[in-house]
C-alpha distance (Angstrom), angle and dihedral (degrees) to the residues before:
residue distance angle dihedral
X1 . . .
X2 3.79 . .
X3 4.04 118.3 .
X4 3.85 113.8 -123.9
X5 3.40 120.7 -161.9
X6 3.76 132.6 -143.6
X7 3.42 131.3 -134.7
X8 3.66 90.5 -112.5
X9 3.82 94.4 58.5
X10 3.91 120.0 134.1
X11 3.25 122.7 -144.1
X12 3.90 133.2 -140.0
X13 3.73 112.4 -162.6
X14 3.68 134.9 -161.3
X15 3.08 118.1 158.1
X16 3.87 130.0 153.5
X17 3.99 160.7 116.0
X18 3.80 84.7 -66.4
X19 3.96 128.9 65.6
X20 3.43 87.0 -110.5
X21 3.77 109.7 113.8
X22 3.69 131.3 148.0
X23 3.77 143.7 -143.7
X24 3.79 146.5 -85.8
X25 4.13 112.5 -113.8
X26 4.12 104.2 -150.9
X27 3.78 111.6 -160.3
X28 3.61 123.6 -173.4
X29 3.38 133.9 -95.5
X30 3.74 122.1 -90.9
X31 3.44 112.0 -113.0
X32 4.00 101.2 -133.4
X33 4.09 85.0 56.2
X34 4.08 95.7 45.1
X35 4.08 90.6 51.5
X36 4.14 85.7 49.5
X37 3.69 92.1 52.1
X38 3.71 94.1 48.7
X39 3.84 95.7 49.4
X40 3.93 96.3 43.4
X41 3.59 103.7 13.7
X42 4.09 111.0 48.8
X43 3.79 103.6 118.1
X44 4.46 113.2 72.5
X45 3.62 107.5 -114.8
X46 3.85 124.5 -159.3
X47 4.23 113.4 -139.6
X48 3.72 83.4 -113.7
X49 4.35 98.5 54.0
X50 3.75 104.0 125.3
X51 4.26 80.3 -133.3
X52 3.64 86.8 81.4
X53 3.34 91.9 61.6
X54 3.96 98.4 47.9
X55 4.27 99.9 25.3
X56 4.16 108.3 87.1
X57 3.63 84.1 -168.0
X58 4.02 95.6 70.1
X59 3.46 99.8 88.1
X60 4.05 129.8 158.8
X61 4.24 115.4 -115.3
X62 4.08 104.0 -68.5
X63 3.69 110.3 -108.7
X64 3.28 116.3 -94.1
X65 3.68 113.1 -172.2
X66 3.57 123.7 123.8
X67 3.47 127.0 -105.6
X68 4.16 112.8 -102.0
X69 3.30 134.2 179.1
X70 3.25 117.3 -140.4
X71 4.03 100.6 -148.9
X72 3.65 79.4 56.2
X73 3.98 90.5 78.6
X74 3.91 99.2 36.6
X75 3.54 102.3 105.7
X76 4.09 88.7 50.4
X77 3.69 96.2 58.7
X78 3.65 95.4 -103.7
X79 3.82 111.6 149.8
X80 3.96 114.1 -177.3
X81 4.30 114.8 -155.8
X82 3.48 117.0 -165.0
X83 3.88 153.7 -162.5
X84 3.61 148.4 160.1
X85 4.05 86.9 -74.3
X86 3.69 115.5 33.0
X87 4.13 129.9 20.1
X88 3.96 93.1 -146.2
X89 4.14 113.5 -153.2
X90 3.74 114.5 -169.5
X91 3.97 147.5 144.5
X92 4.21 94.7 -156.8
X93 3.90 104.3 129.9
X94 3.58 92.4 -147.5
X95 3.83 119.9 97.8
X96 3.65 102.5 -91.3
X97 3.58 98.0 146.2
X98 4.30 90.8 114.0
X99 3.64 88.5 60.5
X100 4.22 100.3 91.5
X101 3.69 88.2 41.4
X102 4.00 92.0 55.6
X103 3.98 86.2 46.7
X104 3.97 87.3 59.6
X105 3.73 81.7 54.1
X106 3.77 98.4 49.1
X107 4.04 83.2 48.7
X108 3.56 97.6 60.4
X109 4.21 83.9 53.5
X110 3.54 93.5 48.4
X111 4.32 93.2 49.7
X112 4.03 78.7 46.8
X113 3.69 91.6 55.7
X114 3.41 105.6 31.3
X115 3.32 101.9 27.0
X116 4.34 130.7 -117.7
X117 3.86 110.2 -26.8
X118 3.70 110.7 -136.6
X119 3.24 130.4 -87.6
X120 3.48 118.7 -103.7
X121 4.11 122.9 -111.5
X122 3.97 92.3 -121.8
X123 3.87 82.7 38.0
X124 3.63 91.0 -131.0
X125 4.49 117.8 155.8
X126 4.09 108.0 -83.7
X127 3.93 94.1 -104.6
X128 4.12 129.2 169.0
X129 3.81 142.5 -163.2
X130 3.30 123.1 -119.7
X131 3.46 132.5 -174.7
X132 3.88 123.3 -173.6
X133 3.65 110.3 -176.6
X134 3.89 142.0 -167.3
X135 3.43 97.3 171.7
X136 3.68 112.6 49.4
X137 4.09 86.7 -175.8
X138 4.06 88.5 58.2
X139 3.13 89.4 58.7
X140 3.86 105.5 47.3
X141 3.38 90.0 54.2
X142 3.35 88.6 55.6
X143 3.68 94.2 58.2
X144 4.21 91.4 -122.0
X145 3.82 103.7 101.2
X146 3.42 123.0 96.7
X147 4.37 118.1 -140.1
X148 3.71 84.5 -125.9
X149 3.84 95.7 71.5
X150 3.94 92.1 63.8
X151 3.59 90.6 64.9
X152 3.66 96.3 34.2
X153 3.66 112.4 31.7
X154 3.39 110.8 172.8
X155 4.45 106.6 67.2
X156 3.57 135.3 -11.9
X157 3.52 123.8 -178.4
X158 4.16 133.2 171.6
X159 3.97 118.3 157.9
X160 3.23 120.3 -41.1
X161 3.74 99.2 -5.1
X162 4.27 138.5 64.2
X163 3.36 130.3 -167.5
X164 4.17 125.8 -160.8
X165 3.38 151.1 156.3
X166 3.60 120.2 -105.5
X167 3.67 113.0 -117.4
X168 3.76 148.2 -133.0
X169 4.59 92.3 -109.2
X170 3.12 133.8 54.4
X171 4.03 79.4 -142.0
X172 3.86 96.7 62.6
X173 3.63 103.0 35.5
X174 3.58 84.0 68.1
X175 3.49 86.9 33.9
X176 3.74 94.3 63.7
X177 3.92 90.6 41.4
X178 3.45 101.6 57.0
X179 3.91 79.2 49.3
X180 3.48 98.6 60.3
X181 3.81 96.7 32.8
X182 4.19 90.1 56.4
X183 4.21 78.2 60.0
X184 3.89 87.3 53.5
X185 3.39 88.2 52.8
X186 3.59 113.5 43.9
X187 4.07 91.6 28.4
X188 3.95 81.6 61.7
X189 3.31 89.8 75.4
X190 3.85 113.5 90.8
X191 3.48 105.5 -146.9
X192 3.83 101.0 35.3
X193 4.10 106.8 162.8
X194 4.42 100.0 -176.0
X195 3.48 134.6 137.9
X196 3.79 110.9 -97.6
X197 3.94 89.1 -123.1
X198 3.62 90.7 47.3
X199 4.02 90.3 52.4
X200 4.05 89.3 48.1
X201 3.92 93.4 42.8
X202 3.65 98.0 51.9
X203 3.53 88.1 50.6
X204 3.72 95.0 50.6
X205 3.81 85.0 39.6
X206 3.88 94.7 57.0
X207 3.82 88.3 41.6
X208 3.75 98.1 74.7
X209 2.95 105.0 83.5
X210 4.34 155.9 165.7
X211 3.64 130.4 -128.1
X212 3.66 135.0 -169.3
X213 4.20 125.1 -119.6
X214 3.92 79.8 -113.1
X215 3.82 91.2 43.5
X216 2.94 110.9 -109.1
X217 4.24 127.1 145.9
X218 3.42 103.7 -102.6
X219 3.83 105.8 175.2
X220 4.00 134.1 -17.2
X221 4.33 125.2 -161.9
X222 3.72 85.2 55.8
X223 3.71 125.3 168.0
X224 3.81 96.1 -138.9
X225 4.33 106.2 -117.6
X226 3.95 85.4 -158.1
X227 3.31 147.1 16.9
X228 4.15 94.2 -139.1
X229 4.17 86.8 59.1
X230 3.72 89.6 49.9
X231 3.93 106.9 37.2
X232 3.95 113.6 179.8
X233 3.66 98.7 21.3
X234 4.02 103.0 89.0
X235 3.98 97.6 150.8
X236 4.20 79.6 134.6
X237 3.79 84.0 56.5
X238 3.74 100.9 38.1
X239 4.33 83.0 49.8
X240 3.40 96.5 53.6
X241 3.98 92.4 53.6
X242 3.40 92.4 50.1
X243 4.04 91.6 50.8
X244 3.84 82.6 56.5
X245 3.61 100.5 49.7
X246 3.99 108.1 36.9
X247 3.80 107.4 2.0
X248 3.87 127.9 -107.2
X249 3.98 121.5 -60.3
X250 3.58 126.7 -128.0
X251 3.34 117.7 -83.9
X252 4.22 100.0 -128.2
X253 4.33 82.3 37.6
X254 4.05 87.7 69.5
X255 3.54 87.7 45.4
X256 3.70 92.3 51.4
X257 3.72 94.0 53.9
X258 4.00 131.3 133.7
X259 3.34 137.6 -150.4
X260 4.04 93.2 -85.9
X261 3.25 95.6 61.3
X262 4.03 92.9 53.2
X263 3.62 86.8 45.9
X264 3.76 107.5 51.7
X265 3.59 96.4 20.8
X266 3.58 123.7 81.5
X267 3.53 107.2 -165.3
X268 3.88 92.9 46.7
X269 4.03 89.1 94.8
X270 4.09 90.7 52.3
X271 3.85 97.3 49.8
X272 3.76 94.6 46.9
X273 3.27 88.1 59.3
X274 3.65 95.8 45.9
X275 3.76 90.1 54.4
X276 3.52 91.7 53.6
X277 3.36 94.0 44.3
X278 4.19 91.4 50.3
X279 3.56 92.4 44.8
X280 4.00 95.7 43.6
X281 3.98 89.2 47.9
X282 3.90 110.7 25.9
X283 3.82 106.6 108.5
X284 4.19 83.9 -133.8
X285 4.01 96.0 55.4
X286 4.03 105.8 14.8
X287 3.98 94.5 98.7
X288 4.11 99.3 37.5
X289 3.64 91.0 45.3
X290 3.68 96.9 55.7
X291 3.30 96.7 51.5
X292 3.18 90.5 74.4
X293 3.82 99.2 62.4
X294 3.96 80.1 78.1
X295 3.84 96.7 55.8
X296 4.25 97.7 44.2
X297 4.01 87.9 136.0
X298 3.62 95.0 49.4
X299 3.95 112.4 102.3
X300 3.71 94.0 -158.8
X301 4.05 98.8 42.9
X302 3.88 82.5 87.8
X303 3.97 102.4 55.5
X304 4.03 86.7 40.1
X305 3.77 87.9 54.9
X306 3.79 93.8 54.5
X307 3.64 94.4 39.8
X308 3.84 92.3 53.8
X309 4.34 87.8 51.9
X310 4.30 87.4 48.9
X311 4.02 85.2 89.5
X312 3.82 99.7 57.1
X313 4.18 96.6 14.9
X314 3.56 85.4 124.0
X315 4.04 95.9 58.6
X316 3.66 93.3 38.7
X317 3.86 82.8 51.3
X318 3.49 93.9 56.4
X319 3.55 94.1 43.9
X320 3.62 98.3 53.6
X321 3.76 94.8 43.2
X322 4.01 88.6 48.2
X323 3.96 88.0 52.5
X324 3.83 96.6 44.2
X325 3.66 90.2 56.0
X326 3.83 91.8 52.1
X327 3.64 96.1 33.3
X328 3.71 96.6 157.5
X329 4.35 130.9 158.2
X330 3.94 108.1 -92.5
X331 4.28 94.1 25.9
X332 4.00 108.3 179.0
X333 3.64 98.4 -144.9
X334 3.99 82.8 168.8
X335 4.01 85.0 64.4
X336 3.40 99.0 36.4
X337 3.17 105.1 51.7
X338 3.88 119.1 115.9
X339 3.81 132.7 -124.2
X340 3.94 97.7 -148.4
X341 4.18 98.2 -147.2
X342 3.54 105.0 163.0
X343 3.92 108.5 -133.0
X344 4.08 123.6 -129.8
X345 3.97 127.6 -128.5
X346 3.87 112.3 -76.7
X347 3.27 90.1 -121.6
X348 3.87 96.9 70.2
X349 3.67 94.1 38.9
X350 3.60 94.8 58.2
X351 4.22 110.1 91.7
X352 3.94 119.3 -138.0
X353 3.37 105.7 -69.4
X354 3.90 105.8 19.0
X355 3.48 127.8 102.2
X356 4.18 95.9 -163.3
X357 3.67 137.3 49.6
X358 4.01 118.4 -140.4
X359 3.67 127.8 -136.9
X360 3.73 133.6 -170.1
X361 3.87 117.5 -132.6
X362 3.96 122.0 -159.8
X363 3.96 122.7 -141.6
X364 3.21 105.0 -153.5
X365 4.37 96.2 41.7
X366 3.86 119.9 80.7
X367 3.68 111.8 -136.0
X368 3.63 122.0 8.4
X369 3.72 132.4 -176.3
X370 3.79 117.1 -110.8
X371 4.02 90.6 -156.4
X372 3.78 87.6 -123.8
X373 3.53 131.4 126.1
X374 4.27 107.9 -158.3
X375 3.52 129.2 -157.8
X376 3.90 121.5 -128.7
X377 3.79 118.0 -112.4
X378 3.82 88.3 19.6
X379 3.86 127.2 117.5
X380 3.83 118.9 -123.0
X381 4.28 121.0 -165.6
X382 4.06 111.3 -152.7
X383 3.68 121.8 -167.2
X384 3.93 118.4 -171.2
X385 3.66 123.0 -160.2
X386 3.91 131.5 -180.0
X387 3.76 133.5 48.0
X388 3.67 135.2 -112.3
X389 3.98 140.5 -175.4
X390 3.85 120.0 -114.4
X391 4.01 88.0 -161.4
X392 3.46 142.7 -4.4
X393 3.83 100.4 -138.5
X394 2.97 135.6 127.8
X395 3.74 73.2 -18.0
X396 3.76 141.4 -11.5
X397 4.25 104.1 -80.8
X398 4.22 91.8 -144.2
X399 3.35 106.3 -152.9
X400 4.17 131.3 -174.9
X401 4.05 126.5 -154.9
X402 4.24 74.7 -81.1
X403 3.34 98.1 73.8
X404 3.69 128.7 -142.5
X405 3.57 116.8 -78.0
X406 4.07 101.8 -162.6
X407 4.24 84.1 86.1
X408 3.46 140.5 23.4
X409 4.00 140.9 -144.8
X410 3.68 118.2 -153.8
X411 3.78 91.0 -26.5
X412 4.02 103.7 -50.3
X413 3.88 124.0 87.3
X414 3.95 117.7 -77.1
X415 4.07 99.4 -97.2
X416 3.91 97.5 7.4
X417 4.11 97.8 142.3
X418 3.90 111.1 -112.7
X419 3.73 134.4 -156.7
X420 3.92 129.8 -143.6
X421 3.71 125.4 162.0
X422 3.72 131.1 -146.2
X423 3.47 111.2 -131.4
X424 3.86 112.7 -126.7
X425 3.70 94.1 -165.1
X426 3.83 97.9 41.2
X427 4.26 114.0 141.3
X428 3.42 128.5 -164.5
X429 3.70 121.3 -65.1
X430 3.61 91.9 17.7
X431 4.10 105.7 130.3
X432 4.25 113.5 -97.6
X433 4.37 100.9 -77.9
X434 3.76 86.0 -149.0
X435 3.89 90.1 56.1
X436 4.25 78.7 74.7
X437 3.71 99.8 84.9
X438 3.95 123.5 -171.2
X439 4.03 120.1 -162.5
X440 3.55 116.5 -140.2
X441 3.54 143.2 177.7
X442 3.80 144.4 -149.1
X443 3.65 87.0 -78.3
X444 4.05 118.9 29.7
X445 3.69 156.8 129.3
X446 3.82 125.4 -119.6
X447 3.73 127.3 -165.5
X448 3.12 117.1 -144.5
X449 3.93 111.2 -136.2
X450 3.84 105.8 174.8
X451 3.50 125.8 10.2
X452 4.24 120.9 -100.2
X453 3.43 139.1 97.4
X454 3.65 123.2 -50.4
X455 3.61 121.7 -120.3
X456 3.87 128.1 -168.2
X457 3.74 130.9 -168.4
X458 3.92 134.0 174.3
X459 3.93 98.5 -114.2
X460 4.05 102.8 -122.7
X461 3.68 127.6 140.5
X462 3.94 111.6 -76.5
X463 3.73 84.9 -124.8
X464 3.63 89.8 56.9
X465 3.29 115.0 62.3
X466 3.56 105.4 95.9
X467 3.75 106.3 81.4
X468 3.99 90.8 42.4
X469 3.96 110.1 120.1
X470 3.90 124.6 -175.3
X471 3.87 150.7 46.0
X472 3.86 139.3 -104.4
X473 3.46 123.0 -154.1
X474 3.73 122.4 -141.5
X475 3.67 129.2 -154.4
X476 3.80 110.8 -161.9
X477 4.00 128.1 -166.5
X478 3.62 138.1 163.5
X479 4.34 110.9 -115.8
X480 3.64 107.4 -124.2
């Protein structure tokens, strides 16, 4: 059973460099605001139902933060900064003063995604607290810290107001406050009916982020390029240990979990955000799965969701087990993306009077179909011919089915042609087929050890695939 979450949810946030992330407290629902939504809110809304614009009666969460002074906090060192979004109260010494301003930003993104937030009932501007803090103690005496924080230090939020520590980048500060002010956002909404892991992933997912030399926001749902550009976020990192150690979940399993799992498991933040960021990006998903950013209220916008995957699961699957096991900064999911053709026998490729069938191989695509079908415990001879360039700076890297042996991806020579087969008899819980990876060479021998269609690929970074030029040619017969 999915989690929902309620627009009185608070949220316990760890999230850092380390494995060390922390949990999401859900409290109940106060009783005054559950009997209003049954008598004026009983029919699920999406954020883009005309109603909203004609029904007074839809109205976000009332603001509930307190009313401060800002004098008040003077003599402590407390400086506020503020703008049409966010009233920011905080002690750091750094210059942080840009911050609410880039929140405005990251608003106009999230009413892009999501769609208009609603209006409020006293029709007051959508506007948070924030408090970034170096000083926990400043702040207690203040009277503006929460108990929470001392057990989990790094980002609070509940309603209208976050709390967090201030941080070691520029990069993740805003990092973590784009995080927490996603929550504001879509926790705003009164009637909110998500997956937990889809509420934490879109934050982390709008939290990467891009900012100008003057900065300003220049993009948000970014797969980091680097890991220098985006110090402190690591959730590539922190994925690709976990693939080591215990394997790669399912894709709908994240989605499906609960609050235990985000409290006692430390990966749980990093692969929500890697399924949002597969199902926001991946050529197969992107445009289904943003739909539903505009139906976040609507109970059965979930169960639709999965039943329209159920006709391509299996390639979507594939796809997200391929890119969790090469889950590296800048991955192309536009390039690596696969078109699934199933291949036929060799047999009834081959023309009167051939003994081989020929297949063209892309440089600059992941995983291609050969258009052949082979035949477990049978022996296959491939023969590559052309050459291609890996880059063209400084200067074109040529490259032949060899591969070049002056680098390396994931253990094999940059451009050495690789082998995978997709299983045609594969059941559930049965690891990936395509995980099994063969390297090759412009003359070889493959053994077939299930039968499926072959795939090839030029192995390159999946980061690296746009400045690739050329074709190989392989010949493919069956060993006698």
């Amino acid at each position: 059973m999915k989690r929902t979450m309620s627009n009185t949810v608070t949220r316990r946030t760890r999230i850092s460099n380390s494995p060390s992330l922390s949990a999401v407290l859900v409290r109940q629902m106060p009783l005054v605001f559950a009997l209003w939504t049954t008598l004026f809110l009983s029919n699920s809304t999406s954020a883009d139902d005309p109603r909203i614009k004609r029904d007074p009666l839809l109205v976000r969460v009332p603001d509930d933060r307190p009313r401060i002074d800002p004098k008040d906090f003077q003599s402590l060192g407390i400086r506020v900064h503020e703008s049409k979004h966010v009233r920011l109260f905080t002690d750091v010494t750094a210059d942080v003063s840009e911050l609410p301003f880039l929140m405005d930003q990251a608003f106009d993104e999230f009413e892009k995604y999501f769609g208009p937030i609603l209006p409020a009932a006293d029709g007051e501007t959508f506007q948070v607290n924030g408090y970034l803090i170096k000083n926990q103690e400043t702040f207690k005496k203040a009277g503006l810290i929460r108990d929470q924080l001392n057990d989990h230090p790094h980002g609070v939020q509940k309603g209208y107001q976050f709390w967090m520590m201030d941080q070691a980048t520029d990069y993740y500060r805003r990092h973590l406050m784009l995080h927490e002010m996603t929550h504001c956002f879509m926790l705003a909404n009164p009637r909110i009916n998500v997956p937990l892991a889809y509420l934490e992933g879109m934050a982390e997912h709008f939290g990467t982020h891009r900012v100008t030399s003057d900065g300003k926001l220049s993009g948000t749902r970014l797969m980091p390029h680097n890991r220098e550009d985006f110090r402190g976020h690591d959730r590539l990192f922190l994925i690709r240990q976990d693939v080591k150690s215990r394997g790669a979940p399912g894709l709908i399993d994240v989605m499906h979990w609960e609050l235990p799992a985000f409290k006692f498991f430390h990966e749980s933040y990093p692969w929500a955000w890697g399924s949002c960021v597969f199902f926001d990006q991946n050529p197969r998903t992107r445009e289904r799965f943003q739909k539903l950013a505009r139906s976040l209220t609507n109970p059965q916008a979930w169960k639709g969701f999965e039943q329209q995957l159920e006709p391509d699961m299996a390639e979507i699957q594939t796809e997200w087990m391929l890119f969790a096991n090469e889950a590296f900064e800048g991955f192309d999911f536009t390039r690596m993306a696969i078109d699934f053709r199933d291949g036929q026998p060799l047999k009834d490729l081959i023309r009167t009077g051939k003994s081989s069938h020929r297949a063209e191989l892309r440089a600059d695509r992941g995983w291609q179909s050969s258009g052949i079908i082979v035949e477990k415990g049978h022996q296959y001879e491939l023969v590559a011919s052309g050459q291609f360039t890996l880059a063209d700076k400084p200067k074109p890297w040529i490259s032949e089915a060899d591969g070049i042996t002056y680098r390396y991806h994931n253990g094999r020579p940059l451009g050495q042609l690789i082998a995978a087969i997709r299983s045609t008899s594969s059941t559930e819980g049965e690891p990936e087929s395509m995980l099994k990876i063969t390297g090759l060479s412009s003359k070889s021998r493959l053994d077939a050890t299930t039968s499926g269609t072959l795939y090839l690929r030029l192995n390159d970074h999946p980061a690296e695939l746009a400045d690739n030029n050329g074709t190989v040619s392989i010949e493919v017969r069956e060993v006698e």
